[in-house]
C-alpha positions in Angstrom: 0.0 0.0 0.0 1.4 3.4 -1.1 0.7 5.3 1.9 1.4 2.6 4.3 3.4 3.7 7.2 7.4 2.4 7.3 6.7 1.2 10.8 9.4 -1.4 9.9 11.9 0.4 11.5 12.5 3.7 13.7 11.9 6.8 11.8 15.5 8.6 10.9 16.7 11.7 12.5 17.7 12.8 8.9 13.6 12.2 7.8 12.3 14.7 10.2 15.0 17.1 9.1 14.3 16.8 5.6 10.7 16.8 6.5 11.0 20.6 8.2 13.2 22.0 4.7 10.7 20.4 2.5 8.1 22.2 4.2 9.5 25.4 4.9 10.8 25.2 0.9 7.6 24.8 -0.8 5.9 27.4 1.7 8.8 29.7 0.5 8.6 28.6 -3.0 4.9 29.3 -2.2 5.0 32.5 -1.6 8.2 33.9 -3.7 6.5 32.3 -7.0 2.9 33.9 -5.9 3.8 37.0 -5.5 5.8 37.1 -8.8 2.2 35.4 -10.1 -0.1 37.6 -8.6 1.8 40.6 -6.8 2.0 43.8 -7.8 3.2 45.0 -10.6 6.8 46.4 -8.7 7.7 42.6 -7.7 6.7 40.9 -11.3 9.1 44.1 -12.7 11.4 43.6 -9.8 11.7 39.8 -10.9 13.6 40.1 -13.9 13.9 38.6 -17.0 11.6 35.4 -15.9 10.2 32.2 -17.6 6.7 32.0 -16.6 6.4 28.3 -17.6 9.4 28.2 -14.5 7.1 30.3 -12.5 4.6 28.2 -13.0 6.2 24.6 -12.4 8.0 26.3 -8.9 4.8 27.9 -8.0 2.5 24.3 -8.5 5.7 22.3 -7.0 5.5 24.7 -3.9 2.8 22.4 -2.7 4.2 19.6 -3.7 6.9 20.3 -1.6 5.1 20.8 1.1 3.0 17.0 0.7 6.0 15.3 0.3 7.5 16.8 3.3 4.6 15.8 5.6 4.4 12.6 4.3 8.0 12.4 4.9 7.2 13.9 8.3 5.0 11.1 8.8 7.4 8.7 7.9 5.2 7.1 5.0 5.6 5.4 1.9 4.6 8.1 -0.5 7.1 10.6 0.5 9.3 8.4 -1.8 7.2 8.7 -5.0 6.5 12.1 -4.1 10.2 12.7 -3.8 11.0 10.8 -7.1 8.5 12.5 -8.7 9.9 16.0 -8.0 13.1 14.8 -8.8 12.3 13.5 -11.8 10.1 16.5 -13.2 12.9 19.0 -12.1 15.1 17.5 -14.0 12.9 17.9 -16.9 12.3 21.5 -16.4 15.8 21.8 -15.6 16.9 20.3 -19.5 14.0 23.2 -20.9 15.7 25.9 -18.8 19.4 24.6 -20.2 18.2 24.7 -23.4 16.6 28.3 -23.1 20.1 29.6 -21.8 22.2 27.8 -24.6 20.2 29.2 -27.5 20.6 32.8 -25.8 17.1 33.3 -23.8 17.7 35.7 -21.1 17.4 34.6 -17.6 18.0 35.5 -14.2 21.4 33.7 -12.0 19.5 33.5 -8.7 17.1 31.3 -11.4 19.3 28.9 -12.2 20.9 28.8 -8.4 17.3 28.3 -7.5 17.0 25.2 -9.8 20.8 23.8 -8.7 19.3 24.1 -5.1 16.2 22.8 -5.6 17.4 19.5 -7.8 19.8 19.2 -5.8 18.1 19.0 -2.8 14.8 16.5 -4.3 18.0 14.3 -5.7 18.9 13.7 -2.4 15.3 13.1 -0.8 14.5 11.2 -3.3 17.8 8.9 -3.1 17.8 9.1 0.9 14.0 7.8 1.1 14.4 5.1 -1.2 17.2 3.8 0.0 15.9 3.7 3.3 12.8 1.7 2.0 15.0 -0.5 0.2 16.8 -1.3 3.4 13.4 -1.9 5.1 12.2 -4.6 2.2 9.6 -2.5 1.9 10.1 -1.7 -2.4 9.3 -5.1 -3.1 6.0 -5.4 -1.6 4.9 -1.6 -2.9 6.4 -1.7 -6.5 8.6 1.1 -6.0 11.9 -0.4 -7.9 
């Protein structure tokens, strides 16, 4: 069962951690990405040159972030899909946003720090959590390979 608790095993000092930064990321990623959405004018001219489709996909991730992180909090199974799942659609936004900057689209560094960080960080989760199901023999009873 997907959302199954991983009562298998103590939950991880390193889970709740995680947990906390997912959370507190998407309800940063939350807010930064709505008020470039829907703020005033000042902060969408303020932003620079954006990509709204990168807007967008932080903005919708934002709570994302924030499942994943309580799931994670609650030490369940989906926190792993969740985690691969961002993982795996950031680096798909992050091969669109490569491609914009090598054909000469203008962007923004603290964008592309942003997507480093954010990668970065759901590449981990998502390699920390499975591995830690793996460990628990839990992967072969929930399909997650």
């Amino acid at each position: 069962m997907l959302n199954a608790p991983l009562n298998a095993s103590p939950r991880p000092l390193w889970s709740l951690i995680l947990a906390a930064v997912a959370i507190v990321f998407g309800g940063l990623t939350l807010w930064s990405g709505g008020q470039v959405l829907f703020g005033p004018e000042t902060i969408r001219a303020d932003a620079g040159q954006i990509l709204p489709v990168i807007v967008w996909f932080n903005f919708v991730s934002g709570f994302f972030y924030v499942l994943a992180g309580i799931e994670l909090m609650r030490w369940r199974q989906s926190s792993v899909v969740l985690a691969v799942l961002l993982a795996t659609s950031l680096v798909l936004v992050w091969v669109y946003f490569a491609l914009h900057i090598i054909v000469g689209g203008a962007y923004e560094i603290r964008t592309l720090l942003a997507m480093i960080l954010r990668l970065a960080f759901w590449l981990g989760t998502a390699l920390l959590t499975y591995r830690a199901l793996k460990n628990l023999n839990i992967t072969s009873s929930s399909n997650i390979r």
